[in-house]
Legacy VTK file of the C-alpha trace (Angstrom):
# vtk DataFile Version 3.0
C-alpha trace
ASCII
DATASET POLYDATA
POINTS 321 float
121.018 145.988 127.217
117.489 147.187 128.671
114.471 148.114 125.664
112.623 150.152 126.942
108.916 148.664 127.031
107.201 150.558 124.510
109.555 148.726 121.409
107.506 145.977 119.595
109.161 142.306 120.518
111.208 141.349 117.031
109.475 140.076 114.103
108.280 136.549 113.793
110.267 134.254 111.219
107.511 131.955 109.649
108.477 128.492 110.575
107.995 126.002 107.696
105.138 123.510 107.974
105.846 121.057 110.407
105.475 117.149 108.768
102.492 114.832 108.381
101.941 113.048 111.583
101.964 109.138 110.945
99.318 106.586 111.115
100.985 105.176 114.784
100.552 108.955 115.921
97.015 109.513 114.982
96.136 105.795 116.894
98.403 106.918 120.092
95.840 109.576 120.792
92.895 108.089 120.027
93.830 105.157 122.185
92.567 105.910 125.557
94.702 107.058 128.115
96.565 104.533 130.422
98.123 104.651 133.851
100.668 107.611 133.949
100.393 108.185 130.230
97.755 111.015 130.021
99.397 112.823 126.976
100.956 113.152 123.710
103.896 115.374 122.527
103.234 116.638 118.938
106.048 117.382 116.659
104.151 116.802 113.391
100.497 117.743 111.688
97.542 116.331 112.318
94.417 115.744 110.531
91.819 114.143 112.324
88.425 112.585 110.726
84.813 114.170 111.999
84.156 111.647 114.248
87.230 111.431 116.313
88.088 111.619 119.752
90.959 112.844 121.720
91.194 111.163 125.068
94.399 111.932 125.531
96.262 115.528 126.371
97.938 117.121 123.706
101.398 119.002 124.211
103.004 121.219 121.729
106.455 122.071 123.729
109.666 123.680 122.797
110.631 124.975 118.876
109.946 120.616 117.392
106.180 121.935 117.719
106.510 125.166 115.654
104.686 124.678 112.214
102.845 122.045 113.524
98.763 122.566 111.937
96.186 120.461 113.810
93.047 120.594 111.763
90.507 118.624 113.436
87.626 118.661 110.997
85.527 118.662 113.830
87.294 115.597 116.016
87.314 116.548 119.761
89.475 116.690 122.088
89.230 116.288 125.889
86.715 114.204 127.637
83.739 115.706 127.574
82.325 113.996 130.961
85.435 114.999 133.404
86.163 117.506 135.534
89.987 118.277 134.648
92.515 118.451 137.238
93.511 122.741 137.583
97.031 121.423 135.665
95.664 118.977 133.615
95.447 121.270 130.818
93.693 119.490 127.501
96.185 121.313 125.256
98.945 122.751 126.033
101.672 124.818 124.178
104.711 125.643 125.886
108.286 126.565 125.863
110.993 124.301 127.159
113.980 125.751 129.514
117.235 124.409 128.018
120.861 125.284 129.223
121.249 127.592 125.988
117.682 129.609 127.487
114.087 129.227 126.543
113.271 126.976 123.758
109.797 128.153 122.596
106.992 127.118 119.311
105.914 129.528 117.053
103.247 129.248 114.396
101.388 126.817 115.640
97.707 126.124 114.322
94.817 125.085 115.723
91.566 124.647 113.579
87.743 123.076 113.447
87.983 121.844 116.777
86.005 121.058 119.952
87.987 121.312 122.576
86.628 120.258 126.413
88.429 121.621 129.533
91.223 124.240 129.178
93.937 125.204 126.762
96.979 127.100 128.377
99.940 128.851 126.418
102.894 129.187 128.695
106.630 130.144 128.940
108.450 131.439 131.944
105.543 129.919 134.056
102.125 128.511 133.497
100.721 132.587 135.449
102.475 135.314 136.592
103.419 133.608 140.053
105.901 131.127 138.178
109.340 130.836 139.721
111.142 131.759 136.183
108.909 134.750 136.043
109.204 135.799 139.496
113.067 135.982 139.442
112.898 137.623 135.834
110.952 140.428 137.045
113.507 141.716 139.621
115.537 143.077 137.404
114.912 145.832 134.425
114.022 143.960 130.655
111.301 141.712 132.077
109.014 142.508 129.573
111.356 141.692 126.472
112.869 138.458 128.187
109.307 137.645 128.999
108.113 137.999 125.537
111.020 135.873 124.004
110.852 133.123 126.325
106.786 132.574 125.423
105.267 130.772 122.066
104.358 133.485 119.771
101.962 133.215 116.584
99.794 130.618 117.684
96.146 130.646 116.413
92.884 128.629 117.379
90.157 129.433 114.996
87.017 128.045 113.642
87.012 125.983 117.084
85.078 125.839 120.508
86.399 125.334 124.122
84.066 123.903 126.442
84.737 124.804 130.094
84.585 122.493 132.958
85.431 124.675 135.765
88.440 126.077 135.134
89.396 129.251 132.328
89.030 127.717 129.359
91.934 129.846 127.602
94.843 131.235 129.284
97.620 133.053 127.974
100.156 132.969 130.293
103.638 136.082 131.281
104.525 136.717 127.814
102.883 135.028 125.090
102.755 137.823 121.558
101.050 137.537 118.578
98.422 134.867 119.302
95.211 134.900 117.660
91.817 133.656 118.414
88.979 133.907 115.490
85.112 132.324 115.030
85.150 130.439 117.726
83.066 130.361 120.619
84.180 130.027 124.267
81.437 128.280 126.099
81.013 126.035 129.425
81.730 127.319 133.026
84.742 128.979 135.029
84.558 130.355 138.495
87.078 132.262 136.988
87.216 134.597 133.273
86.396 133.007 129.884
90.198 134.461 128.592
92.797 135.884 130.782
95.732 137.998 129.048
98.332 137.544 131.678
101.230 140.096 132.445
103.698 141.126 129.709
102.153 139.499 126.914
100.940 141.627 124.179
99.529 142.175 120.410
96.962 139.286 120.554
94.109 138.910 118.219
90.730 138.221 119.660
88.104 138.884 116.949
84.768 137.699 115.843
84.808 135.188 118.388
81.102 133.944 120.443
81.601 134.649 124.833
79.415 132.226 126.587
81.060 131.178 129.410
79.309 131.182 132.830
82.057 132.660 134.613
82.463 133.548 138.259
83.596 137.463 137.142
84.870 139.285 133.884
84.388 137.583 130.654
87.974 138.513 129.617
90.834 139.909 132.020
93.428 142.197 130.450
96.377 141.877 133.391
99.313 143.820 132.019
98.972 143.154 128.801
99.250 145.727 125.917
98.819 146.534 122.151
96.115 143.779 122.047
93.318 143.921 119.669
89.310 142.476 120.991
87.249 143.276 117.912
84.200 142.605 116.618
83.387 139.662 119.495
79.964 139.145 120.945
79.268 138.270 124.652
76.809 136.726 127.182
77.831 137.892 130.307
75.553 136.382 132.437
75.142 139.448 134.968
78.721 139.503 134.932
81.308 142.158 133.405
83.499 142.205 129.787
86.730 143.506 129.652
88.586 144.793 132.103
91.759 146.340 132.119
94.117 146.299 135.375
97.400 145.284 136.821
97.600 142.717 139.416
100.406 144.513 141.512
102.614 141.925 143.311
100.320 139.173 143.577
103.054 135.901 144.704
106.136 138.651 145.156
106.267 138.979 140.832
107.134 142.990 139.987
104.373 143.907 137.027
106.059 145.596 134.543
103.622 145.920 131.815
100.531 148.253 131.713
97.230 147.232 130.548
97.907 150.126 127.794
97.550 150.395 123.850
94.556 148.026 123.546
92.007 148.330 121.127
88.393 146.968 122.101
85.998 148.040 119.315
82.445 146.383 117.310
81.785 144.261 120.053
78.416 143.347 121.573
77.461 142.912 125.539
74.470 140.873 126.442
72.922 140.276 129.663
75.279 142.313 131.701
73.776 142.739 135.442
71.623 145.721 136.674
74.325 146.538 139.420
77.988 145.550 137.503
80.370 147.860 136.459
80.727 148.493 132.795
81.215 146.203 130.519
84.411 147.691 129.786
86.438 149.095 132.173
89.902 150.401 132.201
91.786 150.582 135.550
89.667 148.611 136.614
91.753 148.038 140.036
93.572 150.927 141.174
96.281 149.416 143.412
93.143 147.976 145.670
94.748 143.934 146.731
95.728 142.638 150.273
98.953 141.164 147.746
99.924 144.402 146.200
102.830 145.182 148.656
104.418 141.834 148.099
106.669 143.010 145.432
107.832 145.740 147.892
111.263 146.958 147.196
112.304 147.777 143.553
112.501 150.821 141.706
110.003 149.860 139.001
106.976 148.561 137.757
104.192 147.653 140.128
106.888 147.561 142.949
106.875 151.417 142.293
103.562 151.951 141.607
100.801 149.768 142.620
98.510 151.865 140.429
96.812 149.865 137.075
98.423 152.600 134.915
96.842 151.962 131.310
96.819 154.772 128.773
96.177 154.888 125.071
93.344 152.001 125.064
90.903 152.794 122.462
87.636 151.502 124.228
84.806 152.592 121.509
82.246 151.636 119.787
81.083 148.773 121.275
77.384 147.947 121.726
75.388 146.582 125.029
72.151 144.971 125.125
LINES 1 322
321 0 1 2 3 4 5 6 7 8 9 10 11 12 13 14 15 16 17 18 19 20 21 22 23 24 25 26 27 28 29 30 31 32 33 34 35 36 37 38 39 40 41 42 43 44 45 46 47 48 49 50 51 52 53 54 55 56 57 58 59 60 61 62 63 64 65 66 67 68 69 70 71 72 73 74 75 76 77 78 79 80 81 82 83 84 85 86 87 88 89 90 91 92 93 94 95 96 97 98 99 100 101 102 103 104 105 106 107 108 109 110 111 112 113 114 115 116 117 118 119 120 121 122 123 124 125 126 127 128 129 130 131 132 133 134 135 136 137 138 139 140 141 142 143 144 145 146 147 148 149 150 151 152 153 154 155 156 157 158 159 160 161 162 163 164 165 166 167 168 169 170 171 172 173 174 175 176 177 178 179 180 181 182 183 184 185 186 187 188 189 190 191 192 193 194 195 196 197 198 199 200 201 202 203 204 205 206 207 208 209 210 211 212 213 214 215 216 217 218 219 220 221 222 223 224 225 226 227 228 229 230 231 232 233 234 235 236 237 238 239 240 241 242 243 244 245 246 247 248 249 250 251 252 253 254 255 256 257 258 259 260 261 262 263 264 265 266 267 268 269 270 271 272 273 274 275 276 277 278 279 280 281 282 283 284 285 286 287 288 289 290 291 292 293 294 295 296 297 298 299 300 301 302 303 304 305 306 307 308 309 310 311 312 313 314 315 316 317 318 319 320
C-alpha cells in the first residue's frame, strides 16, 4: 500500500552493541593492503590506539554491521598521500540486496577519527542514478521503499574527513536518521563538501567545521527533507552554502522527494564570493538541466513537475561574514 510522503519512515529499533573485534581483526587492517585485497568487512567493534593507521578500506555492509562502534582514538584511516579511485570509497556503509529484499545496518558509530578520501552511505545505489533506484522510482512508494532499503542511525562525530578530490561525505537515495557532530570536513572536492541525495531525510548536521575547497556549494540538499544543519560554521571559499533543489531526471530516475521541511539555523558563512548567490538558497534550480526531461512520462514526482518544489524550510538565523 502507497504512504503518502509526508509520514515519518518507522521508528528505529536500537540494535545491541555489536562484539569486540579480535586481535587478528585489528592486525588485518593495519597490515597494508595487498593485490586485490583493498578492504575489510566489519562485523564487530573496534578500538584503535592513537597512533594507528588504516591502510586498508573499511566496509560496514548489510544488518552483521549494525551496532558495530569504531572509536578510533585518533588512528586514521585512508592513505593520506593517494588520490582515491571515484569508487574506492575509504569507508563505506551499505546495505546488501538479498532474495528476502534489502538487508541494511543501523546504529552504526563512528568516533575520534581522521578519515582521508571519502566516506559514502548507500542502499538502493551508491547516487540517485543507481539501477535499484532507477526502477524503484517508476512506480508510486519510492520514497518509503527508498528509505527502508538505506542504513539508518549512523553517526560520525568528534572526527575529520580529509578530501582528496572527490565529496568527502555522501549520503546516498535514502539514507534517515544519520548524524554528523564536531567534526570538521576539510581537503578538496570539485564537487560539495556533503551531498544529501534524493529521498533521504531527518539527518543531523550540527556543530560541525566546513572547510572544504570545493568546486560549488558547500552542502547540496537534492530531495531531501526534514533535515536539520544547525549551528555549523563554514569557509566557503567564494563559493555558496546550502542549497536546496531537486535534480529532476538526471540518468532517467523520477525525484520524488522535495527539498522541503529543513531546518538551517545558528550557522556561520565565511568568505562567500562578491558575485555568488546566497549562502542559502532554496530552489535553488527551478527545473533549469539539459537532463530534466529524462524521466519523461509518469504521473508524479519530478516526471510531473520538473520544478525544485521545497516548502516549509526554516532558513533563519544564520550569520555571514
Amino acid at each position: 500500500m502507497f504512504l503518502p510522503a509526508a509520514l515519518d519512515p518507522p521508528a528505529i529499533v536500537v540494535p545491541a552493541a555489536a562484539r569486540a573485534c579480535d586481535p587478528a581483526i585489528r592486525a588485518l587492517l593495519l597490515a597494508p593492503p595487498g593485490p586485490g585485497v583493498d578492504s575489510v568487512s566489519l562485523a564487530c567493534s573496534l578500538r584503535l590506539e592513537p597512533g594507528d593507521r588504516v591502510l586498508r578500506r573499511i566496509v560496514l555492509e548489510g544488518s552483521q554491521a549494525s551496532g558495530v562502534e569504531i572509536d578510533c582514538r585518533g588512528a586514521t584511516i585512508g592513505q593520506v598521500e593517494a588520490a582515491p579511485r571515484l569508487d574506492a570509497f575509504t569507508v563505506e556503509i551499505r546495505s546488501l540486496a538479498r532474495p528476502s529484499g534489502w538487508d541494511r545496518p543501523s546504529g552504526i558509530t563512528i568516533r575520534n577519527c581522521a578519515i582521508f578520501g571519502h566516506v559514502r552511505v548507500w542502499g538502493m545505489g551508491v547516487n540517485g542514478q543507481g539501477v535499484a533506484v532507477k526502477a524503484s522510482s517508476h512506480s508510486l512508494g519510492h520514497t518509503e521503499r527508498a528509505q527502508a532499503a538505506a542504513p539508518t542511525g549512523v553517526s560520525i562525530l568528534d572526527s575529520t574527513i580529509t578530501a582528496s578530490g572527490h565529496i568527502p561525505l555522501y549520503l546516498a537515495p535514502g539514507v534517515t536518521r544519520f548524524t554528523l557532530r564536531d567534526s570538521k570536513l576539510s581537503g578538496r572536492s570539485t564537487s560539495t563538501a556533503l551531498y544529501l541525495d534524493a529521498e533521504s531525510a531527518e539527518n543531523l548536521i550540527e556543530g560541525n567545521e566546513f572547510a572544504v575547497a570545493t568546486g560549488r556549494e558547500a552542502i547540496a540538499v537534492d530531495g531531501s527533507a526534514r533535515n536539520r544543519i544547525v549551528g555549523n560554521r563554514f569557509e566557503l571559499g567564494g563559493q555558496g552554502g546550502v542549497w536546496l533543489y531537486r535534480n529532476c531526471g538526471e540518468g532517467g530516475t523520477v525525484r520524488h522527494q522535495t527539498p522541503s521541511d529543513n531546518v538551517i539555523t545558528g550557522n556561520v558563512f565565511h568568505g562567500g564570493g562578491f558575485f555568488q548567490a546566497e549562502a542559502i538558497t532554496v530552489n535553488s534550480r527551478g527545473g533549469w538541466r539539459l537532463y530534466c526531461g529524462e524521466d519523461a512520462g509518469y504521473p508524479f514526482g519530478s516526471s510531473l513537475d520538473n520544478g525544485d518544489g521545497g516548502t516549509g524550510n526554516v532558513v533563519a538565523p544564520n550569520r555571514a561574514q
